[in-house]
N, C-alpha and C positions, 0 to 999 in steps of 0.2 A: 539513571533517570532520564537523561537527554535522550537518548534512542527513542524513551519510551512518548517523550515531546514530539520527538519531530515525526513518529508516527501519527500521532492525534494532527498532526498538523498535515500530513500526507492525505489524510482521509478529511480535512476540509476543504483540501486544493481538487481533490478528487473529484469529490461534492462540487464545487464551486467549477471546474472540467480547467483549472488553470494550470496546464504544461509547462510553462517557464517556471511559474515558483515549484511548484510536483519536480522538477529535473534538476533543479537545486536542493530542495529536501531530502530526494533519493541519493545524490554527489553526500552530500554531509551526512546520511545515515548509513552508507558504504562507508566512510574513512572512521565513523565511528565504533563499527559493529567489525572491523575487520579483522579482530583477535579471534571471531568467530562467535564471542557472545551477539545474544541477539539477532545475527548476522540473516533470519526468517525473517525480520522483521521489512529489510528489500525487496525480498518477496511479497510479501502481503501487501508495501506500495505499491508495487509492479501491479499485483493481483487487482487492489482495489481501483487503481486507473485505469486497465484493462488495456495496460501495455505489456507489452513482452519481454522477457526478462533479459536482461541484457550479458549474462553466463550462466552456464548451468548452477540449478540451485544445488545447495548444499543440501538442502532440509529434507528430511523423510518425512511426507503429509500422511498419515496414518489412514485416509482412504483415498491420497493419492494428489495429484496435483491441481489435475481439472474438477474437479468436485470442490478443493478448497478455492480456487481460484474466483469461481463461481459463485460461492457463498461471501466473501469476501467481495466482490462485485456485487454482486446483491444487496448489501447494505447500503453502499455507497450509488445504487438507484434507488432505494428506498426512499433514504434520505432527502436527494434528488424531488423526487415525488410529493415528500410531504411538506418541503419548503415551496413544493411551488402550489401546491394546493392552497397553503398559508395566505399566501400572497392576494 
């Protein structure tokens, strides 16, 4: 269940464009994930900050890397968007 935490938490640093806490989320979601479970899930931080991935991924994206990466970024502008529309 923590992976699946500090995901939710990846994707409000993301949203929020905060790099120091995002590079300490991604450090504890690699030493958690490194049995291989979950291990996409660095990815899809990577993806949703629209940083680059820091070794090649493990994960087979089913239509590929830049299309999820994309989508996965796309939330996290969305997001973006409609907190600040809120405001």
């Amino acid at each position: 269940m923590t992976p699946t935490l500090e995901l939710a938490c990846a994707f409000h640093q993301a949203v929020l464009d905060d790099h120091d806490a995002l590079t300490a989320t991604i450090a504890r979601l690699r030493s958690q994930t490194r049995d291989g479970t979950y291990a996409y899930y660095v990815d899809i931080a990577h993806f949703m900050a629209g940083m680059p991935l820091e070794e090649p991924s493990r994960a087979r994206w089913i239509d590929g890397g830049h299309p999820t990466r994309r989508r996965w970024h796309d939330l996290v502008t969305a997001r973006r968007t409609h907190l600040r529309a809120a405001h």
